[in-house]
N, CA and C atoms as an extended XYZ file, in Angstrom:
519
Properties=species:S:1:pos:R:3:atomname:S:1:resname:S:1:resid:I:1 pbc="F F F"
N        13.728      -42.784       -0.769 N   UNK     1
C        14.095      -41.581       -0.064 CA  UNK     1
C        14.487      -41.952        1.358 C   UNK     1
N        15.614      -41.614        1.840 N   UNK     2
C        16.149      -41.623        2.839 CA  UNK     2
C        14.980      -41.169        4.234 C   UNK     2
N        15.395      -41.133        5.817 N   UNK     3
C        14.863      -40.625        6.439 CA  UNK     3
C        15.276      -39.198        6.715 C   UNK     3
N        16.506      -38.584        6.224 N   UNK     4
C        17.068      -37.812        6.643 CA  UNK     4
C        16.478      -36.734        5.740 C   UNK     4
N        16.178      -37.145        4.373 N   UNK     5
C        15.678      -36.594        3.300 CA  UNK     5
C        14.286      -35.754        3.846 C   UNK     5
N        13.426      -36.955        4.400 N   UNK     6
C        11.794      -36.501        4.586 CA  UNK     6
C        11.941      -35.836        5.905 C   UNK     6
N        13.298      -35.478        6.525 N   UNK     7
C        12.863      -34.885        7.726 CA  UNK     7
C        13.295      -33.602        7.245 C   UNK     7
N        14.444      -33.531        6.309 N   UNK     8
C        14.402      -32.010        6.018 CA  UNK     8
C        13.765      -31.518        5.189 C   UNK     8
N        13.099      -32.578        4.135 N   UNK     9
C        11.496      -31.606        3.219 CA  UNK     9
C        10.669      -30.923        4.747 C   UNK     9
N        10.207      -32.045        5.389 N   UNK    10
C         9.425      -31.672        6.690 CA  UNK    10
C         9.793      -30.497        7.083 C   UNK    10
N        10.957      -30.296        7.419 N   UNK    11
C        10.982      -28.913        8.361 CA  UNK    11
C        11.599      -28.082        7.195 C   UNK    11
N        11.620      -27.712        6.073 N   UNK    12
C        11.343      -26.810        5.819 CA  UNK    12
C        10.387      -25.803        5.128 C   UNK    12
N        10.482      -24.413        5.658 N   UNK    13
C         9.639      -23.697        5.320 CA  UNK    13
C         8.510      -23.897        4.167 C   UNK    13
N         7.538      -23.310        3.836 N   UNK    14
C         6.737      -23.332        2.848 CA  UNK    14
C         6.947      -22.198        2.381 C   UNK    14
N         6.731      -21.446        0.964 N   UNK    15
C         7.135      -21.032        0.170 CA  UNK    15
C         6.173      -20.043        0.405 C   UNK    15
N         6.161      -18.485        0.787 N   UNK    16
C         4.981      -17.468        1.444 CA  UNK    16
C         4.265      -17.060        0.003 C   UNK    16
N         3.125      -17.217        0.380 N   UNK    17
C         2.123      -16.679       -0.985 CA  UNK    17
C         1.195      -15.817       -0.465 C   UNK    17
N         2.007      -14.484        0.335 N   UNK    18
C         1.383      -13.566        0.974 CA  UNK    18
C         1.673      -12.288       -0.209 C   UNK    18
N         2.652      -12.712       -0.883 N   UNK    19
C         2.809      -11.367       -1.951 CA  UNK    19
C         2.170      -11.836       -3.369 C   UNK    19
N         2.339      -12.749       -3.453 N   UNK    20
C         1.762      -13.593       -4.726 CA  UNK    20
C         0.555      -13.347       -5.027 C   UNK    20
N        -0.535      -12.922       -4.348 N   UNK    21
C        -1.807      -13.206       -4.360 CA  UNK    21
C        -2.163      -11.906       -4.410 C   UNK    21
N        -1.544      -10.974       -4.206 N   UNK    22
C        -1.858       -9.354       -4.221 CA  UNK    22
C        -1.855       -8.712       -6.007 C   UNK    22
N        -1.659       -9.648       -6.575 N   UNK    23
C        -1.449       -9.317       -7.713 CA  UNK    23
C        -0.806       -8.243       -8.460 C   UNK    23
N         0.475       -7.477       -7.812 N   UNK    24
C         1.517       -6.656       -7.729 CA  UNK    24
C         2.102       -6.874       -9.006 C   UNK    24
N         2.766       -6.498       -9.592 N   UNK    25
C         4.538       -6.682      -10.541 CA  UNK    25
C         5.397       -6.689       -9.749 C   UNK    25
N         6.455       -7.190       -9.895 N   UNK    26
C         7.700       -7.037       -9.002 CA  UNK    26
C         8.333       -5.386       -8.960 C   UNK    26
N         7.843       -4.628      -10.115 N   UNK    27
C         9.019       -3.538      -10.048 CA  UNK    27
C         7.931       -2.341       -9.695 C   UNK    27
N         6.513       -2.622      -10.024 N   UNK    28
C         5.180       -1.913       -8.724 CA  UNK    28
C         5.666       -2.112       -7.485 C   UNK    28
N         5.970       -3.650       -6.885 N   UNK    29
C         6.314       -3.633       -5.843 CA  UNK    29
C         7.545       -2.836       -5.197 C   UNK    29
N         8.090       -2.675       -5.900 N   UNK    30
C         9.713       -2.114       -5.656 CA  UNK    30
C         9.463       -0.076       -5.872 C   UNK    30
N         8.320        0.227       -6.513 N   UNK    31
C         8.299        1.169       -6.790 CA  UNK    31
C         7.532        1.968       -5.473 C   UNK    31
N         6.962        1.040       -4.910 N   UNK    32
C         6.131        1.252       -3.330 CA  UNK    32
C         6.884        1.551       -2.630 C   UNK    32
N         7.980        0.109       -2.287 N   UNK    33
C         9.263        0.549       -1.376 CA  UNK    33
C         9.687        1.742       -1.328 C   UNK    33
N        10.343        2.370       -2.717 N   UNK    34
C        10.902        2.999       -2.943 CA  UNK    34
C        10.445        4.383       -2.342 C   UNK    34
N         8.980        4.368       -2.889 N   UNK    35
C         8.375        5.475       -2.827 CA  UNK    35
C         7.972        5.678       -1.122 C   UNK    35
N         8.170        4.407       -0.546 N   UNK    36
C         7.952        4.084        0.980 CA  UNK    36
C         9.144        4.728        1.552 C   UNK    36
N        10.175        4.312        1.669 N   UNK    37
C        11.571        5.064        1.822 CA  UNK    37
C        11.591        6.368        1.877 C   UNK    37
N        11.340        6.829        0.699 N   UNK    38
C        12.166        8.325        0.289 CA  UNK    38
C        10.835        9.018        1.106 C   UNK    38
N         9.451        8.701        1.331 N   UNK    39
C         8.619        9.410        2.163 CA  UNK    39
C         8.803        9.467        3.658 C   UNK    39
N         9.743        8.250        4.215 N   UNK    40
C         9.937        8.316        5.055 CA  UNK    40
C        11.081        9.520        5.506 C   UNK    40
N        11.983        9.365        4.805 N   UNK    41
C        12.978       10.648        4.527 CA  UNK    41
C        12.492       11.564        4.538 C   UNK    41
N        11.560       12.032        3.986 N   UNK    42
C        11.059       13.907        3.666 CA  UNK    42
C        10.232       13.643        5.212 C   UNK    42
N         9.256       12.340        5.839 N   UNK    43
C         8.438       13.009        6.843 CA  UNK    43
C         9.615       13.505        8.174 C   UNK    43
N        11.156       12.464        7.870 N   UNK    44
C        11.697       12.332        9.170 CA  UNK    44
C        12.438       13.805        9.194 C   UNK    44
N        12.891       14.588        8.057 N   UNK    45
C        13.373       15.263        7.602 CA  UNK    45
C        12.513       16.843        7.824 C   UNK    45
N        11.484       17.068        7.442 N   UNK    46
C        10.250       17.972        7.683 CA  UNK    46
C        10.288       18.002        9.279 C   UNK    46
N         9.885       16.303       10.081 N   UNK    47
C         9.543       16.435       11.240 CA  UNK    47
C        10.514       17.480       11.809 C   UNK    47
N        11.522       17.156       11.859 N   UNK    48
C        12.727       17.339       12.521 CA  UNK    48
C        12.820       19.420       12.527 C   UNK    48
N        12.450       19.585       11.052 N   UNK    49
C        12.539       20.442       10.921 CA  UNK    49
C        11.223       21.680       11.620 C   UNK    49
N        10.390       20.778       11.535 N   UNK    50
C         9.142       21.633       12.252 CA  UNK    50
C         9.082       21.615       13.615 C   UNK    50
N        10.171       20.886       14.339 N   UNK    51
C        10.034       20.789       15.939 CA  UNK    51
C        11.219       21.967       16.001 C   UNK    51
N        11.671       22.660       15.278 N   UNK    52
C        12.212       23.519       15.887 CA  UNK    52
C        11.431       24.977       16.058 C   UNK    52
N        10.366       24.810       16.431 N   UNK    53
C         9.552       26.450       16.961 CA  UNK    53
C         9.291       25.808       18.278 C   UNK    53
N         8.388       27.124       18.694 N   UNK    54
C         8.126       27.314       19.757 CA  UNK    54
C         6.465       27.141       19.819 C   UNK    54
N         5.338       27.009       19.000 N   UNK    55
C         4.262       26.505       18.597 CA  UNK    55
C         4.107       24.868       18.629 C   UNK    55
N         3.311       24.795       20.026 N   UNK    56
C         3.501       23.269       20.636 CA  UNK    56
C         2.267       22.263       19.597 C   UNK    56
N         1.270       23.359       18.390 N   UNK    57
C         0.773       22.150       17.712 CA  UNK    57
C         1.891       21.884       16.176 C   UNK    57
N         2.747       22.182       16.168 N   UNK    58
C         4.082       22.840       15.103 CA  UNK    58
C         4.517       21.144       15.496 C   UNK    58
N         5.208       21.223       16.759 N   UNK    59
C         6.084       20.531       17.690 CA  UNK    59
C         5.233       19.467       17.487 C   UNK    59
N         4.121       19.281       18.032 N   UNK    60
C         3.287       18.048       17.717 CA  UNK    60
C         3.342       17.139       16.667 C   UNK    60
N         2.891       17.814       15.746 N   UNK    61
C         3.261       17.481       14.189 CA  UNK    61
C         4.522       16.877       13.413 C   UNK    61
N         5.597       17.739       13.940 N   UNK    62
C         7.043       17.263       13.390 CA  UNK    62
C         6.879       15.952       14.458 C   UNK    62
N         6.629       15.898       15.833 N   UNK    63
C         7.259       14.446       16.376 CA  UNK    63
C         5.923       13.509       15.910 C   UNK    63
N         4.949       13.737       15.230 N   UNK    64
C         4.066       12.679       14.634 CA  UNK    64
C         4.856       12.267       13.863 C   UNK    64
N         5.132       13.322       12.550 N   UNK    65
C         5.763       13.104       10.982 CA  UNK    65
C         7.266       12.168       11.227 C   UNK    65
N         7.817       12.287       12.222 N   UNK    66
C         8.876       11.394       12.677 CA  UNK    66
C         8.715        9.858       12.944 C   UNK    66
N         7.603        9.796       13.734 N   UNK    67
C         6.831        8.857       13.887 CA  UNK    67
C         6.409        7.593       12.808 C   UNK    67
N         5.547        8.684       12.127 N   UNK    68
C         5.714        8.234       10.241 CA  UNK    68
C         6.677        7.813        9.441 C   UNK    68
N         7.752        8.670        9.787 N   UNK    69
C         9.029        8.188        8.920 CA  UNK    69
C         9.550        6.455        9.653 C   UNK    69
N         8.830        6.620       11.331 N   UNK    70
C         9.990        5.373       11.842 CA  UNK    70
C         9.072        4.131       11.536 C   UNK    70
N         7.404        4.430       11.167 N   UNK    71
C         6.846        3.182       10.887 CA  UNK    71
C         6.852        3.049        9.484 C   UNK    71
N         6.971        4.004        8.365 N   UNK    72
C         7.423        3.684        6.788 CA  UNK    72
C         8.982        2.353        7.137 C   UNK    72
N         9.865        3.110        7.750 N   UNK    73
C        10.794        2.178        7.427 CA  UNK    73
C        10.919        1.331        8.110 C   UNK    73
N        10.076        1.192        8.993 N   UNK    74
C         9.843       -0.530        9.626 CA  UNK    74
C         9.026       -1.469        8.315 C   UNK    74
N         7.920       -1.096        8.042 N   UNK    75
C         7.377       -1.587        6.661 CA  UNK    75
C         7.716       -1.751        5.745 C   UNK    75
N         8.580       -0.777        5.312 N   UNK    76
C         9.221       -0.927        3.846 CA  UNK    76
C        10.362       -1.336        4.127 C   UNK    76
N        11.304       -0.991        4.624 N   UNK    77
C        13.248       -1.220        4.618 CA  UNK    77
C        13.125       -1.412        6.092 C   UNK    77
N        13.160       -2.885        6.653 N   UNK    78
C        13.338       -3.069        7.902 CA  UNK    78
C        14.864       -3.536        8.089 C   UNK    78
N        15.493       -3.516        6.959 N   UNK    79
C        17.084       -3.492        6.644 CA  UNK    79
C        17.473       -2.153        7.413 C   UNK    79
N        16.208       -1.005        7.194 N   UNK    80
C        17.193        0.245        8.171 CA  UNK    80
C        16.957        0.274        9.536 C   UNK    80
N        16.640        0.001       10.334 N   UNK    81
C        15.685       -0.427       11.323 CA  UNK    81
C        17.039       -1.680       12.200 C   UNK    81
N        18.244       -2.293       11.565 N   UNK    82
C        18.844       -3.841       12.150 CA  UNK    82
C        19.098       -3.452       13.905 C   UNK    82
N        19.148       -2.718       14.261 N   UNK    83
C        19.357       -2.310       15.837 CA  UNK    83
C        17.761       -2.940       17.065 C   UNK    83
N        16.619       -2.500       15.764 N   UNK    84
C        15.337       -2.851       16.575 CA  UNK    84
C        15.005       -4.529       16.219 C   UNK    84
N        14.656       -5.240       17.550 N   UNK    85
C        14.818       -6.543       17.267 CA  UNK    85
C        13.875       -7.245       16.697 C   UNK    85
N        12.519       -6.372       16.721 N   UNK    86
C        10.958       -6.645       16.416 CA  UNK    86
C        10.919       -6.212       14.879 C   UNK    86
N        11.869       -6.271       14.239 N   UNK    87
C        11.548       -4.718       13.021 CA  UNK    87
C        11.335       -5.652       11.515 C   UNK    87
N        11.955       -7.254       11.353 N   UNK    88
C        11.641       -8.185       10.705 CA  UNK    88
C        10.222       -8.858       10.863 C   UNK    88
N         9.691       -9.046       12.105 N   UNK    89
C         8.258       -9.204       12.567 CA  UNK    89
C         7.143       -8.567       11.906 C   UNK    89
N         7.746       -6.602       12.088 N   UNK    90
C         6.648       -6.249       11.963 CA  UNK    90
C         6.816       -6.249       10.273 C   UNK    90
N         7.789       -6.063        9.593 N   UNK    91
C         7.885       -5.925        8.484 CA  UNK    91
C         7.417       -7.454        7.667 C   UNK    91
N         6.920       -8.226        8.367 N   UNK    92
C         6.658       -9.683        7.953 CA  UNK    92
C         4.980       -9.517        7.540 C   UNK    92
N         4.374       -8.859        8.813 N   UNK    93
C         3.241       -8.615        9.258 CA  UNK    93
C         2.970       -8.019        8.536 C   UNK    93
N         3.489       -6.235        8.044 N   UNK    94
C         3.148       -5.693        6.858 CA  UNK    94
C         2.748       -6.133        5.667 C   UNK    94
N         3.739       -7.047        5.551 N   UNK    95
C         3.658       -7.958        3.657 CA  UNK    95
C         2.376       -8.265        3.897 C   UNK    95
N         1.734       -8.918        4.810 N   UNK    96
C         0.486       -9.871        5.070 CA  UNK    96
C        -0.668       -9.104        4.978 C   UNK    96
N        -0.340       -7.793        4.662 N   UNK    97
C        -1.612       -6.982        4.346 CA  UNK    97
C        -2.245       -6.162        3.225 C   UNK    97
N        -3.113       -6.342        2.907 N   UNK    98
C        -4.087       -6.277        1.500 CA  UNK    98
C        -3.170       -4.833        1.012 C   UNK    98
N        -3.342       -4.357       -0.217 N   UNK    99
C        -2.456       -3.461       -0.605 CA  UNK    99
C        -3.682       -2.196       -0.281 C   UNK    99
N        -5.013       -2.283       -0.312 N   UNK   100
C        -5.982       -1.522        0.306 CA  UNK   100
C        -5.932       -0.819        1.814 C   UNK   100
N        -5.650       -1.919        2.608 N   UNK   101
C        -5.224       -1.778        4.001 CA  UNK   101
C        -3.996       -0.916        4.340 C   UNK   101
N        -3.099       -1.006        3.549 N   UNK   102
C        -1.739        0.273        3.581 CA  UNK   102
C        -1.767        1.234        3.224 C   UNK   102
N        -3.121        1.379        2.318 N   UNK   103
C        -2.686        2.632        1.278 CA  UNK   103
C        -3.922        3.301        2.145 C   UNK   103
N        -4.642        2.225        3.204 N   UNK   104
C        -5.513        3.649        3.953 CA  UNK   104
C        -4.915        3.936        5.264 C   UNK   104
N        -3.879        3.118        5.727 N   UNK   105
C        -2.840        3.091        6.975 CA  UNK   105
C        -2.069        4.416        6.416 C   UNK   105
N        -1.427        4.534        5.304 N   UNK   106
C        -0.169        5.087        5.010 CA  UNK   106
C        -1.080        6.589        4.903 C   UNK   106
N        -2.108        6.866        4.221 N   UNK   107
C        -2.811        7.917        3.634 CA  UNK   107
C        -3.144        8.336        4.967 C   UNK   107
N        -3.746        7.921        5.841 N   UNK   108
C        -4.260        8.353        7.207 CA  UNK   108
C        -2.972        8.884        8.126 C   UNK   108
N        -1.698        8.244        8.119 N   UNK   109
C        -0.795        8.334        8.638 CA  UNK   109
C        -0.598        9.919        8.041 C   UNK   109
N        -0.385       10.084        7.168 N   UNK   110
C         0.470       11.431        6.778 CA  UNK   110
C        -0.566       12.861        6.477 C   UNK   110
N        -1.950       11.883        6.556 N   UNK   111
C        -3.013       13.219        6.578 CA  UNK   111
C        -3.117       13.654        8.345 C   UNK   111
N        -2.733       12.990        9.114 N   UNK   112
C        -2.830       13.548       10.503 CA  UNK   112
C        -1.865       14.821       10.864 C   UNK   112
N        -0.733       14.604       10.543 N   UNK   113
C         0.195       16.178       11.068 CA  UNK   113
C        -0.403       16.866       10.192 C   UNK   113
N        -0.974       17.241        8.988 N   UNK   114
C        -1.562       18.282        8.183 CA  UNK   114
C        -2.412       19.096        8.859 C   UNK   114
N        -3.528       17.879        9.265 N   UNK   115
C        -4.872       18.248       10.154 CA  UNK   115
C        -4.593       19.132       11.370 C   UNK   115
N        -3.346       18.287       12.405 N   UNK   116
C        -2.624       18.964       12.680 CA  UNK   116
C        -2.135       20.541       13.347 C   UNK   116
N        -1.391       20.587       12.187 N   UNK   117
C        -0.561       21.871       11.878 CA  UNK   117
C        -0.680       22.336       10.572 C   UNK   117
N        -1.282       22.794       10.094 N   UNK   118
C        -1.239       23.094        8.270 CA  UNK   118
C        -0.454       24.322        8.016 C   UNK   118
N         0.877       23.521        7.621 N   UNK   119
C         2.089       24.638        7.529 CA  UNK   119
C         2.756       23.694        5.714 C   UNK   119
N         3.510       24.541        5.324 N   UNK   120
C         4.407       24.130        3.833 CA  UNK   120
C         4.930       23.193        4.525 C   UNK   120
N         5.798       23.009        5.311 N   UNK   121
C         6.573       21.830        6.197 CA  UNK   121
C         6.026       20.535        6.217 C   UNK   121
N         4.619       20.743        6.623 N   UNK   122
C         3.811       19.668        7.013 CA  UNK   122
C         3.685       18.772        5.701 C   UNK   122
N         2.874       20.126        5.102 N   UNK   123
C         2.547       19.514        3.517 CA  UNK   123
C         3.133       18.511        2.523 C   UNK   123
N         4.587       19.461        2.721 N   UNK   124
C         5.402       18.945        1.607 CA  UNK   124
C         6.178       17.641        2.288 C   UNK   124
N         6.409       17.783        3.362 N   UNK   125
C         7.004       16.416        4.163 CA  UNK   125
C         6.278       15.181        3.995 C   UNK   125
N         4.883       15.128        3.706 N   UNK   126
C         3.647       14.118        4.189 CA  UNK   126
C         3.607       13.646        2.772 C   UNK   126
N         3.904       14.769        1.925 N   UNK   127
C         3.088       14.275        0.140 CA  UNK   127
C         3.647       13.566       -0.454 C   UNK   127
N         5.254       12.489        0.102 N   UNK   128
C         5.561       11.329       -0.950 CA  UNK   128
C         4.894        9.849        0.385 C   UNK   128
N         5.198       10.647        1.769 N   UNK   129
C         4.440        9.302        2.305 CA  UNK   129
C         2.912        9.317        1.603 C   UNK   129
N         2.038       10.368        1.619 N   UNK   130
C         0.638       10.368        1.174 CA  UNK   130
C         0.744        9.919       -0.335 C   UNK   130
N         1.745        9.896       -0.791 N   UNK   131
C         1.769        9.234       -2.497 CA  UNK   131
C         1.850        8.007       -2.605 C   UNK   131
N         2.557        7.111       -1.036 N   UNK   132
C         2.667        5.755       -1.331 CA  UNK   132
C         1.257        5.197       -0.783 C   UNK   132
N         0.246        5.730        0.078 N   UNK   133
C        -0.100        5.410        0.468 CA  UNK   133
C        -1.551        4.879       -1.112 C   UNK   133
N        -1.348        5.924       -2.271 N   UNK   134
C        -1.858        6.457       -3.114 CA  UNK   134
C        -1.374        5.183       -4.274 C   UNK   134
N        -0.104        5.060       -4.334 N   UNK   135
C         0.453        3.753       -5.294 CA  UNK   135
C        -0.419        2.871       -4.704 C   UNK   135
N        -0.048        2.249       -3.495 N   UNK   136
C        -1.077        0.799       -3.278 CA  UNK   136
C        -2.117        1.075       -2.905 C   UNK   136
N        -3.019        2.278       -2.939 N   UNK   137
C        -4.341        2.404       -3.491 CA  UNK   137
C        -4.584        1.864       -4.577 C   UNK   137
N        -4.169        2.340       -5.671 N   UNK   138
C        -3.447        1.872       -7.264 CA  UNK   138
C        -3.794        0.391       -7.201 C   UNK   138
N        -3.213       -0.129       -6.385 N   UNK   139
C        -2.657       -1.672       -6.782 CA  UNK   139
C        -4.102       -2.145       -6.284 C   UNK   139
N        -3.635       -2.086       -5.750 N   UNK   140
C        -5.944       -2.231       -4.929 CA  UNK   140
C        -6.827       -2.307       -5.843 C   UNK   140
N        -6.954       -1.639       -6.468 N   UNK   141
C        -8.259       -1.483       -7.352 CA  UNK   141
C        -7.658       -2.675       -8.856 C   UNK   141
N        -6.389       -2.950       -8.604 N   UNK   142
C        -5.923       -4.151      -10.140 CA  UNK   142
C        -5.660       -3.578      -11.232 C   UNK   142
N        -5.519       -4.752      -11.838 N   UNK   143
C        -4.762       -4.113      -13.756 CA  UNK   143
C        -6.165       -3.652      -14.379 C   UNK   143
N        -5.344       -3.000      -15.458 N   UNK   144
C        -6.697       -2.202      -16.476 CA  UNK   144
C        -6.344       -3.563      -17.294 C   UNK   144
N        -7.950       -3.846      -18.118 N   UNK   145
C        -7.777       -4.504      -19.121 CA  UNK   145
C        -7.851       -4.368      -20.291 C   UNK   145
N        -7.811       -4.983      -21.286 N   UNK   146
C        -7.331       -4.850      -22.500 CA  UNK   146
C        -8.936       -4.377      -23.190 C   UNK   146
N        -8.830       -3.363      -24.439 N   UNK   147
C        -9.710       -3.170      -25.263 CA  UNK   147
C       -10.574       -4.077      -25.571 C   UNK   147
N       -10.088       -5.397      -25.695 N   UNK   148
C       -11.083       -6.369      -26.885 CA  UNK   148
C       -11.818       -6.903      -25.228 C   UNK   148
N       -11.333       -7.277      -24.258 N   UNK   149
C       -11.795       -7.721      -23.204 CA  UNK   149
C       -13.627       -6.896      -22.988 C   UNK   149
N       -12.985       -5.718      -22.962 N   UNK   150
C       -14.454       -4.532      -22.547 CA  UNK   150
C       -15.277       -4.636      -23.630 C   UNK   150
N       -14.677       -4.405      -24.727 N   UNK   151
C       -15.866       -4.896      -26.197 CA  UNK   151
C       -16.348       -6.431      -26.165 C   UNK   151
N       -15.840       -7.066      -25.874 N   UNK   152
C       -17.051       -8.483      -26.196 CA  UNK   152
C       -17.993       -8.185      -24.421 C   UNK   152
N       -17.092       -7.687      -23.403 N   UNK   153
C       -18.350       -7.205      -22.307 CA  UNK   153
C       -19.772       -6.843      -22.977 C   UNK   153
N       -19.049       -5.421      -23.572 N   UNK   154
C       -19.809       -4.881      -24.259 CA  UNK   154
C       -20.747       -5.163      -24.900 C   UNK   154
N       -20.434       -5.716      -25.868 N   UNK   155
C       -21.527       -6.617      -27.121 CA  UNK   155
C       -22.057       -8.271      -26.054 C   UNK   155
N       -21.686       -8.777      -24.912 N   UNK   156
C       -22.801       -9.643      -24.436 CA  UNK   156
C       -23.747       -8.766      -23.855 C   UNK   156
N       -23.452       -7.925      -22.895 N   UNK   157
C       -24.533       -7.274      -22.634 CA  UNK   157
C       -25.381       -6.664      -23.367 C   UNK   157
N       -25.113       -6.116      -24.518 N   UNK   158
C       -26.055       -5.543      -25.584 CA  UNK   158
C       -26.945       -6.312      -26.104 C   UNK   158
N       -26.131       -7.824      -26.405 N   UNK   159
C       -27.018       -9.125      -26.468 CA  UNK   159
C       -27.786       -9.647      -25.514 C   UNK   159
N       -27.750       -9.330      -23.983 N   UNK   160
C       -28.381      -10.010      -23.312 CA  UNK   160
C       -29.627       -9.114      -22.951 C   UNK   160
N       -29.789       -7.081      -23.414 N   UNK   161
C       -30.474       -6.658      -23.203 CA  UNK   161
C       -31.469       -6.861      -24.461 C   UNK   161
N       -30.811       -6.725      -25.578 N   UNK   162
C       -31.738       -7.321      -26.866 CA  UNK   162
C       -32.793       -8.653      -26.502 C   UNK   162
N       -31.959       -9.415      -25.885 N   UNK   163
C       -32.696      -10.637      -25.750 CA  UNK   163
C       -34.058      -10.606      -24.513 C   UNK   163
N       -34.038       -9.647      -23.566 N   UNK   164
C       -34.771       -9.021      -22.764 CA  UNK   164
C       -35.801       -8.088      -23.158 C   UNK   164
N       -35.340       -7.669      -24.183 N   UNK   165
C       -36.490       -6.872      -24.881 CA  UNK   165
C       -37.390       -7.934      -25.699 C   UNK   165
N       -36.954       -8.508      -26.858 N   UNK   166
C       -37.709       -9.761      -27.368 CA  UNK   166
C       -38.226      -10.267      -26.700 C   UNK   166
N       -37.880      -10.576      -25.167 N   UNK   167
C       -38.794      -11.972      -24.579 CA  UNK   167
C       -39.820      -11.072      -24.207 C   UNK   167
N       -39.976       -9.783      -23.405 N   UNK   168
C       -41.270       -8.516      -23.252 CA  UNK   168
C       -42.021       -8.829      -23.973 C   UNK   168
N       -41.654       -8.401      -25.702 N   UNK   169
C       -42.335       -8.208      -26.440 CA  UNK   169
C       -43.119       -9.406      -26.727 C   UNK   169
N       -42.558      -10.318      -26.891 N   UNK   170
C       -43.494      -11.703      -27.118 CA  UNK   170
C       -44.182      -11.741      -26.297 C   UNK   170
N       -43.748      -11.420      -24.864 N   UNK   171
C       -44.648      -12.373      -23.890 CA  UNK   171
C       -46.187      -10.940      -23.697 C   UNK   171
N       -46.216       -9.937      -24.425 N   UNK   172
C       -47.260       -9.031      -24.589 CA  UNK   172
C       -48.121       -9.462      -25.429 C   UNK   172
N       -47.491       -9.860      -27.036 N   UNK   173
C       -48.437      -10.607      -27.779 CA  UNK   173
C       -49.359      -11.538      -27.792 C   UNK   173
């Protein structure tokens, strides 16, 4: 191997096993985004729409729910975001976090203008961000497993309490 060879294995990158390890699907993952996006849309969309009264906790609320929409799509689609120069950073930073950690970021995020202002506006604007926050809840807790998996659970433990009872009983005799 050349020197030119081991200097460019050297400098390059390592291969990120920040999504790998979350134990996601690719099209779960894509279904987050997705669902990350289009919540950002209804909060930026709602916001917008609830800052037009004259009720300054109304006003509050829509420029939170805006708020919401501009940190969904820093996280999820920092492709919409190419004007802000930090917006690959933070969207780097995001990936790097437990799918638990978003889904109580994202859930907290969109239960605040409710708390709020509790108007239809609020509600319905907040409930696909509060749904993603709800998917990678989902992912958090892992895959369901298979039938035969829970039945041999099943039947060791039944065996290991059987075997707990026998040793009682002997050790009474």
């Amino acid at each position: 191997m050349s020197s030119q060879d081991e200097q460019f294995q050297a400098g390059a990158p390592a291969p990120a096993a920040s999504s790998a390890d979350d134990g996601m699907t690719w099209w779960y993952r894509w279904l987050c985004r997705i669902a990350g996006v289009i919540g950002g849309l209804s909060c930026a969309f709602a916001g917008l729409w609830n800052c037009v009264t004259i009720n300054p906790l109304n006003i509050a609320a829509g420029v939170w729910m805006m708020l919401n929409a501009f940190v969904l799509f820093l996280c999820e689609a920092p492709f919409c975001c190419q004007f802000i120069e930090f917006a690959n950073a933070v969207s780097a930073r995001a990936d790097k976090l437990r799918p638990w950690q978003k889904a109580a970021f994202y859930c907290g995020m969109a239960v605040f203008p409710v708390v709020l202002s509790l108007t239809l506006t609020t509600l319905f604007g907040n409930a696909i961000a509060f749904a993603t926050g709800v998917l990678y809840g989902m992912s958090a807790l892992g895959k369901k497993g298979d039938a035969i998996s829970y039945a041999r659970i099943h039947q060791q433990q039944k065996q290991m309490d059987e075997e707990k009872l026998t040793g009682t009983l002997e050790g009474q005799a």
